[in-house]
N, C-alpha and C positions, 0 to 999 in steps of 0.2 A: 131549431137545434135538436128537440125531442124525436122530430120525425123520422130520422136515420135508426134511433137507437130502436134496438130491439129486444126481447125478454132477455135473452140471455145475456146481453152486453151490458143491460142497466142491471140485472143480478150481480155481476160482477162488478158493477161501478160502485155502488152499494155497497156491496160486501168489505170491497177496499177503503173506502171512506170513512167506515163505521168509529176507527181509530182515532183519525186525525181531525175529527168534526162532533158537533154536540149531538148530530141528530142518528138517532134508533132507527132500526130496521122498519120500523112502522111510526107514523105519527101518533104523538099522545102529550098531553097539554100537564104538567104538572102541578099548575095554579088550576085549571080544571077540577084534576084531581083531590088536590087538598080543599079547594071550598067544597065540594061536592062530599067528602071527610066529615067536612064544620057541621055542613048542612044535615047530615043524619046523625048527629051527633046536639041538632037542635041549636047551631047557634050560625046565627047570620048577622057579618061585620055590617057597621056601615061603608066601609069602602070595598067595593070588591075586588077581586085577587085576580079573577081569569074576564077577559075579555076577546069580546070576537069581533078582531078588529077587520078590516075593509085590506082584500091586497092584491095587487098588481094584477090585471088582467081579467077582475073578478073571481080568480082562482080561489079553490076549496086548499085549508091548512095543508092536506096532505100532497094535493097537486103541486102549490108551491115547493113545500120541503124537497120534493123533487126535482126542480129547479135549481135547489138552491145546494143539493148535493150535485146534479152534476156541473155545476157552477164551478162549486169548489173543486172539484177532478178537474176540471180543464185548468183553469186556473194557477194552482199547484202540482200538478202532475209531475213534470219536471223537477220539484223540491223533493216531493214525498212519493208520489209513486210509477213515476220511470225505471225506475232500479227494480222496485217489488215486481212491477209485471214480467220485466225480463227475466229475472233469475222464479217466474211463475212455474213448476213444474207440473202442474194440473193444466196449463195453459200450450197448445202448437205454434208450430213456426207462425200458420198462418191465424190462429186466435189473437196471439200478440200482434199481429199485424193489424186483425181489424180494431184495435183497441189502440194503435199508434196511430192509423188512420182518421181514426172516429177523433183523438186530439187534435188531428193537423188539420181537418177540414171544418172543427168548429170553434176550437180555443179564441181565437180572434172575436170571435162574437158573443162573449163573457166580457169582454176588456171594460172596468168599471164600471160593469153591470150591479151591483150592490150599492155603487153611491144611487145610478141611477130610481134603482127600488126604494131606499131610503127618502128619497124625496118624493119620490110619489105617495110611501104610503104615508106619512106625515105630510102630503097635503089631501087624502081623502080619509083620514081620522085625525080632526081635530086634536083630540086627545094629545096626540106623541108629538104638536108640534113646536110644541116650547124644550122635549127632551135632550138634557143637555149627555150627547156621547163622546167619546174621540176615535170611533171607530161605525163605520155603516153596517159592520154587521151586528155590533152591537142591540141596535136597533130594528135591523130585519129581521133578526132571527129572534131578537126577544118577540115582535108582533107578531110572526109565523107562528110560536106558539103557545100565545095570548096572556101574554105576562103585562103587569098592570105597570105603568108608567112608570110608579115610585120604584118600583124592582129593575125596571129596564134602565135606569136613571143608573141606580145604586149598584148594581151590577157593572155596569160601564166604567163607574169611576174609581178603576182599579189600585190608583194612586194612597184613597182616603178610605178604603173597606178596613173592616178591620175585622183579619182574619179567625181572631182568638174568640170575639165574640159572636161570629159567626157558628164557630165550633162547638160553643155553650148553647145558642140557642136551637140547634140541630139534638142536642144531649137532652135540654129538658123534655124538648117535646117528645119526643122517643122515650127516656125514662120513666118520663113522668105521667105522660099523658097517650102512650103509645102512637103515635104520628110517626112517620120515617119519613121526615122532609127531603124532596131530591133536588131541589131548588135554592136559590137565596134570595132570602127577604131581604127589604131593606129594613133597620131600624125600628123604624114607624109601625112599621107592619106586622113584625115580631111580634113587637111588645102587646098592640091590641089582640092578637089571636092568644097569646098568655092568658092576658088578663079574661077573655072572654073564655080562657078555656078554666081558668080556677074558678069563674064564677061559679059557669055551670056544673063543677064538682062542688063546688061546696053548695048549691041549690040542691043537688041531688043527696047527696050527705043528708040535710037536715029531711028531706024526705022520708027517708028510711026511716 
């Protein structure tokens, strides 16, 4: 599927995507980031937050993400961006052409490519493979970039979030404790990074 496209084809596929998909111009792991936050900050949970999970193909986070963006272009195309590319005025008769082409000759070869990933990577990391989703990409794309089971759980279960307290707990830690969380915890997980973060203010407090 990769092997057709070329720099400037996957620039633009990319670039189109950016909108209608969770994934950045560049891979970068946001549970990475915030433990790696805790960790200079001197405090390490017992459960951890980022994980490097095992995925399809032996592929590296950012190899897949690539996949899994032009996945979603082929995929969708026809929902979301068969209209943008035509009405593309940066783009020639014959640009938009290889970019209709490059759909017609691979889109077929994505067809329930994400159930299939889902099950592979939840049988080569134990971990993910009691997580309950209602969606496979729920689960792909949380382990593409390396969010920890209870997040990729509670994330999925969009039914029972709840969104108000999501919103607070995005506020303390930003207020309170300068963190800018780009992610969502689940519950559990929240509340222990809290608490581990009041401790060590109020350790450092009696320091002074």
């Amino acid at each position: 599927m990769n092997k057709t496209l070329d720099k400037s084809l996957w620039s633009y596929i990319k670039k189109m995507t950016l909108y209608y998909t969770p994934f950045g111009d560049r891979w970068y792991s946001s549970a990475k980031n915030l433990e790696s936050e805790l960790r200079a900050r001197g405090i390490v949970l017992q459960q951890k937050l980022y994980y490097e999970y095992k995925l399809p193909n032996g592929d590296k986070p950012n190899e897949f993400m690539k996949k899994l963006i032009i996945e979603s272009f082929l995929n969708d195309f026809y929902l979301f961006y068969a209209r943008r590319v035509l009405k593309d005025k940066s783009l020639g008769f014959f640009g938009k052409l290889k970019v209709f082409m490059y759909v017609w000759h691979n889109r077929r070869k994505v067809k329930n490519l994400l159930k299939q990933y889902e099950q592979e990577i939840r049988k080569i990391n134990p971990e993910l493979s009691k997580v309950k989703i209602d969606t496979s990409s729920s689960l792909v794309y949380g382990a593409t970039f390396g969010f920890a089971p209870q997040e990729i759980e509670y994330f999925a279960d969009v039914k029972n979030r709840d969104m108000i307290a999501e919103a607070k707990i995005r506020e303390i830690l930003e207020k309170q404790f300068g963190i800018k969380l780009t992610y969502i915890l689940a519950p559990k997980t929240a509340k222990s990074i809290i608490i581990a973060l009041k401790q060590k203010l109020k350790y450092n407090t009696k320091e002074k």
